[in-house]
N, C-alpha and C positions, 0 to 999 in steps of 0.2 A: 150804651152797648150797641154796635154797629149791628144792622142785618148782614147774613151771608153775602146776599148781591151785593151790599155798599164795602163790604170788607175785599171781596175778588176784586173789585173795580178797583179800590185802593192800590192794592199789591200789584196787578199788571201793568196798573199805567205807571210803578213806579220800577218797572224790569224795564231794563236795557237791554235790548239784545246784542249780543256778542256783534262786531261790526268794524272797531279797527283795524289797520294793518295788521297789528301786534298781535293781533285773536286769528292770524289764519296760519296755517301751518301746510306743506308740501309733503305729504306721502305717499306711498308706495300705495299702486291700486291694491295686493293684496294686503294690506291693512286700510284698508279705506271702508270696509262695512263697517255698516250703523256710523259714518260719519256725517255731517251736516256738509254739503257742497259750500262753500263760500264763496266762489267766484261763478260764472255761467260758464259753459262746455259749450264751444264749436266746434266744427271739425272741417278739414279739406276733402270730405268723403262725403258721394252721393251715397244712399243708402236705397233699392241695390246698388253695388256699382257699378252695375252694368246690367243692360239686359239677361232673364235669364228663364229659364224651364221651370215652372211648378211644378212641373211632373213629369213622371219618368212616361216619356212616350212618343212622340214623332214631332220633328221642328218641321214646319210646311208653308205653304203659301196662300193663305184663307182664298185667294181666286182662285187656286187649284179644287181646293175641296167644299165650296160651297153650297153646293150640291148633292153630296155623298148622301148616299143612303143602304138600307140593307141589300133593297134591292137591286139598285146602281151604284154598286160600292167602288168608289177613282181607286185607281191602282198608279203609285207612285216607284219612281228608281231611287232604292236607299243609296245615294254617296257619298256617307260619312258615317261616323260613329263620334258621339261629343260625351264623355264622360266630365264629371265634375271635376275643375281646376284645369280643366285645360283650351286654348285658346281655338275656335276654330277655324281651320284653312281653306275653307271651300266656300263658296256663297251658292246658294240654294236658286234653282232655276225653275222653268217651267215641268210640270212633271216630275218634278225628285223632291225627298225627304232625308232627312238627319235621323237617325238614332238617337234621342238624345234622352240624358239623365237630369234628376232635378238638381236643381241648382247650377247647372251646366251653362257655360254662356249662349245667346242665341245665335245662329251662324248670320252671316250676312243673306238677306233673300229673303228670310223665314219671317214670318210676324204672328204665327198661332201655332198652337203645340195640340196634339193631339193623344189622348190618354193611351195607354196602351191598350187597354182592355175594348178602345170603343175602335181596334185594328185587327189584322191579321195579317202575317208574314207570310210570305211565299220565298222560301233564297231572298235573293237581294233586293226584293218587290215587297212592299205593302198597300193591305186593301184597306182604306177608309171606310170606316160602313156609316158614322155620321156624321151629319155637318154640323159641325164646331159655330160658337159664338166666333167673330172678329177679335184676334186679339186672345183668344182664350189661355187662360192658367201660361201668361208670360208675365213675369215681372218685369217694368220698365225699370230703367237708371232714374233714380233721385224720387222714384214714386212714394218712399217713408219718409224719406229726408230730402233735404237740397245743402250742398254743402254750403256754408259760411253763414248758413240760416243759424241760430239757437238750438240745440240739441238738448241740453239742461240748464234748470233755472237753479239761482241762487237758493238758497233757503230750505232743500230738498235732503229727507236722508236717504245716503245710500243704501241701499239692499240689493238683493239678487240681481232683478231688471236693472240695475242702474250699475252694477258693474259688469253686469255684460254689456250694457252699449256701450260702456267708458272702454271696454276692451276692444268690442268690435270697432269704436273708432281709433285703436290704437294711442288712449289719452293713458298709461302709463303711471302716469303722475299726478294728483289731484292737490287742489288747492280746499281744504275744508277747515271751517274754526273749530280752535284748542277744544277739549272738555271744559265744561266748567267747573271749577274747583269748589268743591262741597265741604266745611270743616263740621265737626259734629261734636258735642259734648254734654254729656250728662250733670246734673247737679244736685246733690243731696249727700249730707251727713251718712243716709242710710244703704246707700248704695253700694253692691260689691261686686267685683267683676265671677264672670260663670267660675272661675279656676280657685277662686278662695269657699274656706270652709263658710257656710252659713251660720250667722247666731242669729239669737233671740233680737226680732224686730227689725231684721236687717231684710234687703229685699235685692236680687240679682237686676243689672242693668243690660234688661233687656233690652230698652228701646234704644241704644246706641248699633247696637248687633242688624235691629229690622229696621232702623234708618239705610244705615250703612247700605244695606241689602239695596232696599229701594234705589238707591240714588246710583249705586251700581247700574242697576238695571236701566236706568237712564241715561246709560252712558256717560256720565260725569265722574271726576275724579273724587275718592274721596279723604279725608282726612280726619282721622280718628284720634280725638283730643282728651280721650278718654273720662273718668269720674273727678269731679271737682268738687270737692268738698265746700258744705256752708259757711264759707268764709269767704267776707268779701274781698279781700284783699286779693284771696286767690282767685275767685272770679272773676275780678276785675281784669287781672294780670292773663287770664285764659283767654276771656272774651277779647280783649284785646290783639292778643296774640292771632285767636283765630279770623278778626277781621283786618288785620295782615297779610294775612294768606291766602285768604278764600275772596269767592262770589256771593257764597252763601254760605253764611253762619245758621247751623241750626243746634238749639239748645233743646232739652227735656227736663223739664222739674223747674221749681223757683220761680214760677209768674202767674202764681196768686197772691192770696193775701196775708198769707201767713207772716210769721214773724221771721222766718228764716230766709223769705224772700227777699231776695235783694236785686234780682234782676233790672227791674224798672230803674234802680236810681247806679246801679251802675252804668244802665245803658247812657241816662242823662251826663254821669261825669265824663264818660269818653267822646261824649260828644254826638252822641244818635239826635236822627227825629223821631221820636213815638209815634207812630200812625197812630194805631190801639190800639186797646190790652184785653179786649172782649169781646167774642163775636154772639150774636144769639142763635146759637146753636146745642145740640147736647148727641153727643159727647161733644168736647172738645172749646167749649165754655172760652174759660181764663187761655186766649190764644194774642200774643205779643208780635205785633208786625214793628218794624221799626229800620231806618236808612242809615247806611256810613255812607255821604255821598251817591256812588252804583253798587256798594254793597248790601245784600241783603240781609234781613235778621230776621227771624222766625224764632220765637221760644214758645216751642210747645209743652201741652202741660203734660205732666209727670206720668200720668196713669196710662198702661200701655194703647190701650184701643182711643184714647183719646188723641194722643200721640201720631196714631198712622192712621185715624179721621181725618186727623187737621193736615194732613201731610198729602194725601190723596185728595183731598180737597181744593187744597190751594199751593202745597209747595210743589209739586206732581207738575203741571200746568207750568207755573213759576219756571222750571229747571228748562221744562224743555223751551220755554218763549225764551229764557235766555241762553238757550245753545244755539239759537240761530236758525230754527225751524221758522218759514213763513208763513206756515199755515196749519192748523189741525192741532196748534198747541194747548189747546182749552181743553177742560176734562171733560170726556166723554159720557155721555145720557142715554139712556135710552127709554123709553115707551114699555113696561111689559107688564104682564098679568101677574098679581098675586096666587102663590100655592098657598099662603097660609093669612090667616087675621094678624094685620098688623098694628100696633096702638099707639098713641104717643098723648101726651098729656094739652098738649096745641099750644105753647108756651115756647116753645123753642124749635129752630127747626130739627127735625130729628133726624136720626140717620142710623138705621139698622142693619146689620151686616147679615150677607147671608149668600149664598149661591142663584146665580142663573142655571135654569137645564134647560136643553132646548129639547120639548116634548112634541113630536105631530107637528114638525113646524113652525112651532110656536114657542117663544121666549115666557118662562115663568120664572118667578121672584121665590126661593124657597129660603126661608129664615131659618140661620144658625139656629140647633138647639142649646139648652141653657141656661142658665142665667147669665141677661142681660144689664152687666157693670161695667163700667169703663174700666176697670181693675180687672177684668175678666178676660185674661190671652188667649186662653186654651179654645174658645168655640170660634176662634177667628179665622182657628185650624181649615183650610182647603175653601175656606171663601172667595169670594171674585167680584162682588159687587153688593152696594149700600145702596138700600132702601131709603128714599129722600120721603119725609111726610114733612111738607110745609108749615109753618105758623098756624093755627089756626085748625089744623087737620088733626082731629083727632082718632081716627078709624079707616084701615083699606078692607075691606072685604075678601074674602076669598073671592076670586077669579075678577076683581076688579082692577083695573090697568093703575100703575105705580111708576112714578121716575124711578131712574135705580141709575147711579153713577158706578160706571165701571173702574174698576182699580189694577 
C-alpha cells in the first residue's frame, strides 16, 4: 500500500500535458475565458502608446514651473485644450500650458503635467502654485510594455486581466489547448439513476452527478458513460469504450476486493499498466491508478466522500496538469488553526472535511457536523476544505495549526 506522497508522485509524472499541435485550437477572444493560452502573445504595440496625462490637469514645461510656489505662484498662457483621443497641434513653449485630460496624449514641448487642484485659472492664464516632480503623472510610450517583447506566456489561464490585455492588444483571436476529455462511469448491480423508483437495497448514483460536476468546474469536457452493471463483459466493453474517447477515465465502485469486483483484471485484459490499487489513506483506501499509454485511469471507490477525497486529492491536480497550466496545478494547502478537536486513529493518513471561516483575520478549520462515514453525503453539504492529519497523528487540539487541502 503506497503512502499519499508516493501515490501523487506516481500520477503526475505519469500526466502528459496537453502540448501537440492537434491539442490547440483558434477562438474567438469572447470565448476564450478559463482557457489555457497555448502559444505566447506578442504584440506591435508599445503599451502606452504614446505618451500621455495621468491626470486631468495642465501639460507644461518642468523649467517653466520648477520653482512655483504658493507664494510665487508661475502663471502660464493656456494654448490649447487636449481632451482624450485626440491628437495634439501645437507644441508647448516657453511660458504656456495645455489643458489637458487624462489619458490625453502629451503635446510636443510638454514633459510634466500638473494636477489640477495644485492650479488656478484666471481666463486663458493659469497659476502654478507648486513645483511638480520632473516628469510628474506622464506616462511615457512602451513604459508597461515594449512592443515585440512577450506579452503572455504559454501555460496561463485566461481571466479578466488576461482578456483585457489580449483586447487591448488587439489579439482577437487566441491560440489555447482543447479541453480535456473526461469520461465517467459508475459500476454496481446496485445502482440507480436519481429518475427510477428506489427498492429495497438499491442505492442512487450519486457520485457520477458530483464527478461530473467537478470536472465541469475544471473546465474539461465531460462524458457521461453512465451505470454499468457487475458484469464483466459489460465492463470490459464500457471501460474500453471510454478509453477511446477520453484523457481521463474515471470510474466509481468495483476496486476492492469483493467478489463483484472485476476492475483490476479487466483493466489487465485491455491492456493497462496498474500503478496501484491502494493508497494509505481513509477515506479513500481501495484507490486504482493505472495508464492506456497518455491515457489516464482512476477507479475510485464506490462510497460517495471517498469518491470526491480521492478526486480532490489527486484527480483535481491530474486534470488541470493536463490541460496545460504551467504552473499552480498542484492541490492547494494551507496552514490554519483548528475550531474544533480533530482525531484520527494514526494508521492512515486522514482527511476530515469540514469548512474554513475567516475569523479576525485569521483562517480557522471548522469540522462538518455528524457522523463521520465515507457513506455519509449529507455533512459534506457547503464544505471547502479537508483537514489533513498525517500518519502517525493522532490528535489536533482546538486552536492548534492543521494542513487543510482546499477543494
Amino acid at each position: 500500500m503506497l503512502s499519499v506522497r508516493d501515490a501523487e508522485a506516481i500520477i503526475f509524472d505519469a500526466v502528459q500535458p496537453l502540448h501537440q499541435p492537434q491539442d490547440i485550437e483558434l477562438v474567438d477572444l469572447c470565448t476564450a475565458n478559463q482557457r489555457i493560452l497555448a502559444t505566447p502573445v506578442t504584440s506591435g504595440l508599445d503599451f502606452p502608446h504614446w505618451d500621455n496625462s495621468a491626470m486631468d490637469g495642465y501639460a507644461v514645461r518642468y523649467e517653466d514651473v520648477h520653482n512655483a510656489s504658493v507664494e510665487n505662484p508661475v502663471v502660464l498662457e493656456i494654448v490649447a485644450e487636449i481632451p482624450a483621443g485626440y491628437q495634439p497641434q501645437v507644441t508647448i513653449k516657453l511660458g504656456q500650458a495645455a489643458r489637458i485630460f487624462t489619458g490625453a496624449v502629451m503635446p510636443n514641448g510638454a514633459d510634466t503635467v500638473i494636477m489640477q487642484e495644485k492650479t488656478r485659472r484666471e481666463a486663458n492664464r493659469v497659476l502654478i502654485n507648486t513645483a511638480p516632480q520632473p516628469q510628474e503623472f506622464v506616462r511615457h510610450q512602451g513604459d508597461f510594455y515594449q512592443a515585440g517583447s512577450q506579452l503572455l506566456p504559454v501555460g496561463i489561464g485566461l481571466q479578466a486581466p488576461e482578456i483585457a490585455i489580449l483586447a487591448a492588444a488587439q489579439c482577437d483571436r487566441i491560440n489555447v489547448f482543447r479541453r480535456p476529455r473526461v469520461a465517467i462511469l459508475s459500476s454496481g448491480d446496485e445502482l440507480v439513476t436519481p429518475a427510477q423508483t428506489l427498492k429495497p437495497g438499491q442505492i442512487v448514483d450519486s457520485n457520477q452527478y458530483a464527478l461530473a460536476a467537478l470536472v465541469k468546474q475544471l473546465g474539461a469536457e465531460v462524458l457521461m458513460l453512465g451505470i454499468v452493471k457487475d458484469d464483466q463483459n459489460n465492463l470490459q466493453k464500457a471501460i474500453a469504450e471510454a478509453v477511446s474517447q477520453a484523457d481521463i477515465v474515471i470510474s466509481s465502485g468495483g476496486v476492492s476486493v469483493g467478489e463483484y469486483d472485476y476492475i483490476q483484471q479487466i483493466l489487465l485484459s485491455l491492456g493497462a499498466k496498474i500503478h496501484f490499487q491502494a493508497v494509505q489513506m481513509h477515506p479513500g483506501k481501495p484507490l486504482t491508478f493505472a495508464t492506456f499509454g497518455n491515457v489516464l485511469y482512476f477507479g475510485l471507490p464506490g462510497n460517495p466522500v471517498s469518491a470526491l477525497v480521492t478526486f480532490w486529492r489527486f484527480v483535481q491536480p491530474a486534470i488541470h496538469k493536463l490541460s496545460g497550466i504551467a504552473a499552480g496545478w498542484e492541490a492547494k494547502f494551507l496552514r490554519v488553526l483548528a475550531d474544533d478537536e480533530l482525531t484520527s486513529n494514526g494508521k492512515m493518513e486522514t482527511y476530515i472535511w469540514g469548512k474554513l471561516h475567516l475569523i479576525d483575520g485569521v483562517y480557522k478549520f471548522h469540522k462538518a457536523g455528524g457522523n463521520y462515514s465515507s457513506g455519509n453525503l449529507i455533512n459534506l453539504a457547503q464544505t471547502n476544505a479537508l483537514a489533513v492529519l498525517p500518519v502517525g497523528k493522532t490528535q489536533v487540539c482546538v486552536g492548534e495549526e492543521v494542513l487543510v487541502l482546499l477543494t
